[in-house]
C-alpha positions in Angstrom: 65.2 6.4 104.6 68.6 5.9 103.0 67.9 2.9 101.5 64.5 4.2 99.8 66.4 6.9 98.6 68.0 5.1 96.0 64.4 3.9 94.7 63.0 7.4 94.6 63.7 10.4 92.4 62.4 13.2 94.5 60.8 13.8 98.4 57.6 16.0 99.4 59.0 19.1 101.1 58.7 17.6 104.8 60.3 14.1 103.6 63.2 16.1 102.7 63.2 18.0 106.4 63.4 14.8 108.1 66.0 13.5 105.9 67.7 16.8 106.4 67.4 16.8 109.9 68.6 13.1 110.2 71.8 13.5 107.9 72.9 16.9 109.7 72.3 15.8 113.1 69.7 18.8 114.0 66.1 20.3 113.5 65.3 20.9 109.9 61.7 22.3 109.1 59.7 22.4 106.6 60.3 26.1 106.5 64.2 25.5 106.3 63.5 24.0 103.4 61.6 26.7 101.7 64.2 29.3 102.7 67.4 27.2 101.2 65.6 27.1 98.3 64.6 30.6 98.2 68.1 31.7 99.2 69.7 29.6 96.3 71.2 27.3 98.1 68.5 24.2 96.9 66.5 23.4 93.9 63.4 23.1 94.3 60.8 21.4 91.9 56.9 21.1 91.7 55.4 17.9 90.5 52.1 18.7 88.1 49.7 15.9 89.4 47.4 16.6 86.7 49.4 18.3 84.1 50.1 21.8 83.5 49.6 24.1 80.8 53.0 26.2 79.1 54.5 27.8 76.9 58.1 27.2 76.6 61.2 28.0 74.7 65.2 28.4 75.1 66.9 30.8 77.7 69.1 33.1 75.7 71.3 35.9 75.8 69.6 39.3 75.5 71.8 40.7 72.9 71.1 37.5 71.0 67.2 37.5 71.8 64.7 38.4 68.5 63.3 42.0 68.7 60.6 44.3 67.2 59.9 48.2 67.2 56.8 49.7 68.3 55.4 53.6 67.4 55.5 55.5 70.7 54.9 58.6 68.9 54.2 59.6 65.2 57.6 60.2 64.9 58.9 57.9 67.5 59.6 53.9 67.3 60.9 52.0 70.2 62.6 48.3 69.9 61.4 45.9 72.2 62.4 42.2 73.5 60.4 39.4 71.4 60.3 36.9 74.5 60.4 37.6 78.8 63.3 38.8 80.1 64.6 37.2 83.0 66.3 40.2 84.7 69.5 38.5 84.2 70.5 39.3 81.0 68.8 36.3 79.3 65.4 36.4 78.0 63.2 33.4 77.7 61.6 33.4 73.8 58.6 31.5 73.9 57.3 29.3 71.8 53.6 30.5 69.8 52.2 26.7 70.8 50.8 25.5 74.3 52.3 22.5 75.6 50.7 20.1 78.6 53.3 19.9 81.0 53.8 16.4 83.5 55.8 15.2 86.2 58.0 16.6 88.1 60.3 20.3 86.7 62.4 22.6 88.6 61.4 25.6 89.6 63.9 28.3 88.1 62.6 31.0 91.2 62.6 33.8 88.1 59.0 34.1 88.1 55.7 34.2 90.3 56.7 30.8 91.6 59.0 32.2 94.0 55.9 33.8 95.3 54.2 31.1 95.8 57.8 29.6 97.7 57.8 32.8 100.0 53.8 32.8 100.8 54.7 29.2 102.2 57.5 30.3 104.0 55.9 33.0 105.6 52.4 30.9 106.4 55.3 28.4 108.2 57.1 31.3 110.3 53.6 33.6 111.1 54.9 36.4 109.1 53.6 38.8 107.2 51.2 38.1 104.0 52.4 38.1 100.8 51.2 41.0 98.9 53.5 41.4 96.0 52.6 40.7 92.4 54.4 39.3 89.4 52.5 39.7 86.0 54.6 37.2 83.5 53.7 33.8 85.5 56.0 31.1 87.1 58.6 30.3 85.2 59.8 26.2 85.4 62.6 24.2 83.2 63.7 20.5 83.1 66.6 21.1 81.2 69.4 23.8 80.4 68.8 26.4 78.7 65.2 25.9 78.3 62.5 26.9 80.2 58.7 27.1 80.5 56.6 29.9 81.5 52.8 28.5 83.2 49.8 29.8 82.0 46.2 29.8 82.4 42.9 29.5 80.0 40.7 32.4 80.0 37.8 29.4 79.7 38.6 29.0 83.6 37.9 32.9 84.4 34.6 33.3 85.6 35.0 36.7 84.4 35.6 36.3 80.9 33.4 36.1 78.3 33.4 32.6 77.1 31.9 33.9 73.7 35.6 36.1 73.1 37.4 32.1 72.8 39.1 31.3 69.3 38.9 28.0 68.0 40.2 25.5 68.6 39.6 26.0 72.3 43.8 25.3 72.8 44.7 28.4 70.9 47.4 30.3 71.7 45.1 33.4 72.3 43.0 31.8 74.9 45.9 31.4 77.2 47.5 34.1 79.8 50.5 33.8 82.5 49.2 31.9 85.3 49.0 33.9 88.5 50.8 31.6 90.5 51.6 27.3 90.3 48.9 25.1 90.2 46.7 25.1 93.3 46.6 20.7 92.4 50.5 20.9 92.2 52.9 19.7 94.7 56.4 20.9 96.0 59.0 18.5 95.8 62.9 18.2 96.2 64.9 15.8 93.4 67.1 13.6 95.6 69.8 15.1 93.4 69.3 18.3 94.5 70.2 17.0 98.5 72.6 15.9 97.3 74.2 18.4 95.6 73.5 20.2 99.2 74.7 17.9 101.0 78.2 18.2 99.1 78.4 21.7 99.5 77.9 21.0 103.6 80.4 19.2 103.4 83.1 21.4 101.7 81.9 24.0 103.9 82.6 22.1 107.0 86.3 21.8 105.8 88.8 23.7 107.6 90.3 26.6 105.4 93.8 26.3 104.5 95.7 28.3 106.3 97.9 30.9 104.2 101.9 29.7 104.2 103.8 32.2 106.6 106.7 33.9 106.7 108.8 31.6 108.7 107.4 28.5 107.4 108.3 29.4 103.2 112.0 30.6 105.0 112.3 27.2 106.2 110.6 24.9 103.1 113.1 27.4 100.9 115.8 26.3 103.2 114.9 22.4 103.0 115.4 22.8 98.8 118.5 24.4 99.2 119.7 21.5 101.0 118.2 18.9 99.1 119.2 20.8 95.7 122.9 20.7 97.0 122.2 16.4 97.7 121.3 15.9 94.5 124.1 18.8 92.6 121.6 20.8 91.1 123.0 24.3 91.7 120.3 26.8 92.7 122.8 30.2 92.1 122.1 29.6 88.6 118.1 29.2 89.4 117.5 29.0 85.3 119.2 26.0 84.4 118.4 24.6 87.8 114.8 25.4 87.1 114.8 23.2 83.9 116.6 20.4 85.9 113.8 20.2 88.3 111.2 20.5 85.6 112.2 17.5 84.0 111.5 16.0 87.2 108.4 16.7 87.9 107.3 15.6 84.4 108.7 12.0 85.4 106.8 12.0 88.9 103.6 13.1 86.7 102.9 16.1 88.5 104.6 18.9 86.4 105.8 22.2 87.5 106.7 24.8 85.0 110.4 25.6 85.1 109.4 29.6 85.2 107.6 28.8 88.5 110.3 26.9 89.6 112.7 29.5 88.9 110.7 31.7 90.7 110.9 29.8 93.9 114.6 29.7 93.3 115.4 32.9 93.3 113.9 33.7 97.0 116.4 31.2 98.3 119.4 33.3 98.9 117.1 35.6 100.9 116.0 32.7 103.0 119.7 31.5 103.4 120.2 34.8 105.2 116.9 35.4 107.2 118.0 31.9 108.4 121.6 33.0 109.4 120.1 35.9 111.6 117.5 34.0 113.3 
């Protein structure tokens, strides 16, 4: 698996469980998958077998996002957000033209695509049904800052009368949010993305540092002192000492500001005599 890892870009959703389950040493699932992802812990990404259709556009701040006011009353007007807000503060301004959308994109888990992620999940564990609904459509991106919101022609609705279409059939007005990702669409993991887990693991499994004590800055305090007094740098005058040992630093190439240095300084006099008692 490890060396066909470095021909592929991206693993189905139970590839990735085995590999998972082989590079942790214990049972991943399918379902394990869907819940890191749905937790925010991994990226997951659907690959559009045969194409997608979208609008997309950039992700921007909401006090920078385009506006326009409405009549609520006949003396009332309202401002509203020109784009989908994202619950985040950002808002997502779409663009007017659909786009055909290939390949494989991430899913951004803003949108009805989480869903779709959670109705899995749920079929994989026998819970409960899904029942919720989310109106604006899954929302996917490929890069930064931009992202694309699915959506669905109304020449696919059984219910809709076909004789309502604008021409050209691909105009902007025949199109609505999709309900959910494609039903021909697959769910996929970017090897990046395990990676990028896998790091995180692995600084997890590190031990935490354990917070210097009492007794143990007494005696590294202590240690300077001594060493200060080898090399005649006098530490009762901590300012000009500081500076001294500054310059120091600077030639080992890992420099300590003579302020912090001097801060450290200062303490020793106080460690000098919690040393003399003990």
């Amino acid at each position: 698996m490890r060396k066909l890892l470095k021909l592929k870009e991206w693993l189905t959703v139970p590839d990735a469980a085995r590999h998972l389950s082989i590079l942790f040493g214990e049972e991943v699932g399918e379902a394990d998958v869907l819940r890191l992802a749905l937790d925010g812990h991994l990226t997951l990404s659907v690959d559009f077998v045969n194409h997608a259709s979208a609008r997309c556009g950039p992700i921007v701040p909401i006090e920078d996002a385009k506006s326009f006011m409405i009549r609520i009353s006949e003396t009332e007007l309202m401002q509203r957000i020109k784009g989908l807000s994202l619950g985040d503060g950002r808002v997502l301004e779409l663009g007017e033209s659909v786009e055909f959308l290939d390949g494989v994109w991430d899913l951004t888990m803003l949108g009805s695509e989480r869903l779709d992620v959670e109705h899995n999940y749920q079929m994989l564990t026998d819970g409960p049904a899904v029942d919720l609904v989310f109106l604006d459509g899954p929302i996917v991106r490929r890069e930064e800052g931009v992202a694309c919101r699915l959506e669905s022609h109304f020449g696919d609705n059984e219910f809709f009368d076909k004789k309502k279409l604008k021409k050209p059939l691909n105009h902007p007005s025949n199109y609505y949010p999709a309900g959910g990702l494609p039903p021909d669409s697959v769910l996929v993991v970017r090897i990046a993305a395990l990676k990028e887990l896998e790091a995180r693991v692995s600084e997890l499994d590190k031990p935490a540092e354990k917070p210097i004590g009492r007794r143990e800055r007494t005696t590294l305090l202590v240690m300077i002192a001594a060493l200060a007094k080898l090399a005649k740098v006098d530490v009762t005058k901590p300012s000009g000492a500081a500076v001294t040992i500054e310059s120091q630093t600077t030639l080992l190439g890992a420099r300590i500001a003579a302020r912090t240095i001097e801060n450290h300084l200062k303490r020793i006099p106080e460690a000098l005599d919690n040393r003399t008692e003990d």
